[in-house]
C-alpha positions as CSV (number, residue, x, y, z in Angstrom):
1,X,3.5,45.8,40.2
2,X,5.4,43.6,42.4
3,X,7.5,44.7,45.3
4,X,10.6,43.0,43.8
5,X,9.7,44.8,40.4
6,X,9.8,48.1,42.4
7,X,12.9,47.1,44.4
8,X,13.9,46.9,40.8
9,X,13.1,49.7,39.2
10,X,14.7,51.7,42.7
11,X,17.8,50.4,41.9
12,X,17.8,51.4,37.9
13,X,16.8,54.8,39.4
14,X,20.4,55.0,41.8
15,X,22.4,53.4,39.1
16,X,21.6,56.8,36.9
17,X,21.8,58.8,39.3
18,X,24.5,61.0,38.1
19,X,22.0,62.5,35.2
20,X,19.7,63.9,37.3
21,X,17.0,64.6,34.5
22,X,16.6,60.7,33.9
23,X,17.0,59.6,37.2
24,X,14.1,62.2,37.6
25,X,11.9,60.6,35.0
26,X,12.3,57.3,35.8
27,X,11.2,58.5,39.8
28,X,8.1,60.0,38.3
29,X,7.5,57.0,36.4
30,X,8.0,54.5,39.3
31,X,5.9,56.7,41.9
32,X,2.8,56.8,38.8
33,X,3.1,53.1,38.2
34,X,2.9,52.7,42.1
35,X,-0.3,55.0,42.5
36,X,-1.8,52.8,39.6
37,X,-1.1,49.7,41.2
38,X,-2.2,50.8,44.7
39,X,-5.1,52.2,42.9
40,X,-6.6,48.6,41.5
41,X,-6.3,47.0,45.1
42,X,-2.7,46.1,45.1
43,X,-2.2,43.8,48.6
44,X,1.4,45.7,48.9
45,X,-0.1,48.3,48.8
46,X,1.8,50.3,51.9
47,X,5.1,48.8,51.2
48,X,5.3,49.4,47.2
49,X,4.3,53.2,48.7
50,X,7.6,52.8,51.0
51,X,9.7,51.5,48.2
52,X,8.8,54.5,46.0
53,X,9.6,56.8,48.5
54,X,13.1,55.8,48.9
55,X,14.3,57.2,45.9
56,X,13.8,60.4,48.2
57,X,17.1,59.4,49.9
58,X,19.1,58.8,46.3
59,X,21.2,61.5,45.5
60,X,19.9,63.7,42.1
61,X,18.0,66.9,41.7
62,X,14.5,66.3,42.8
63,X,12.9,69.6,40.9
64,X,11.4,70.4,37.8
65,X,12.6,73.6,35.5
């Protein structure tokens, strides 16, 4: 993953925002897909992490039923 792809996939994650339930998804999605590539050596390793982690700041329910 690059950090423009993750940029990216930040924004797709604001821009459904108002259903909480996708926007969930897609977070859980980008944050796995982060760990993987951090896992296989990624060099961005420490900002890909900090672009994940923005999503904290987007406004949906963050909680699982």
């Amino acid at each position: 993953m690059t950090l423009d792809q993750a940029r990216k996939r930040v924004k797709a994650i604001a821009a459904v925002s108002h259903d909480s339930e996708e926007a969930h998804v897609e977070e859980d999605r980008l944050r796995h897909d982060v760990l993987r590539a951090i896992s296989k050596g990624s060099p961005d390793a420490q900002e890909l992490a900090s672009i994940a982690l923005t999503t904290d700041a987007i406004d949906f329910a963050h909680w699982y039923a």
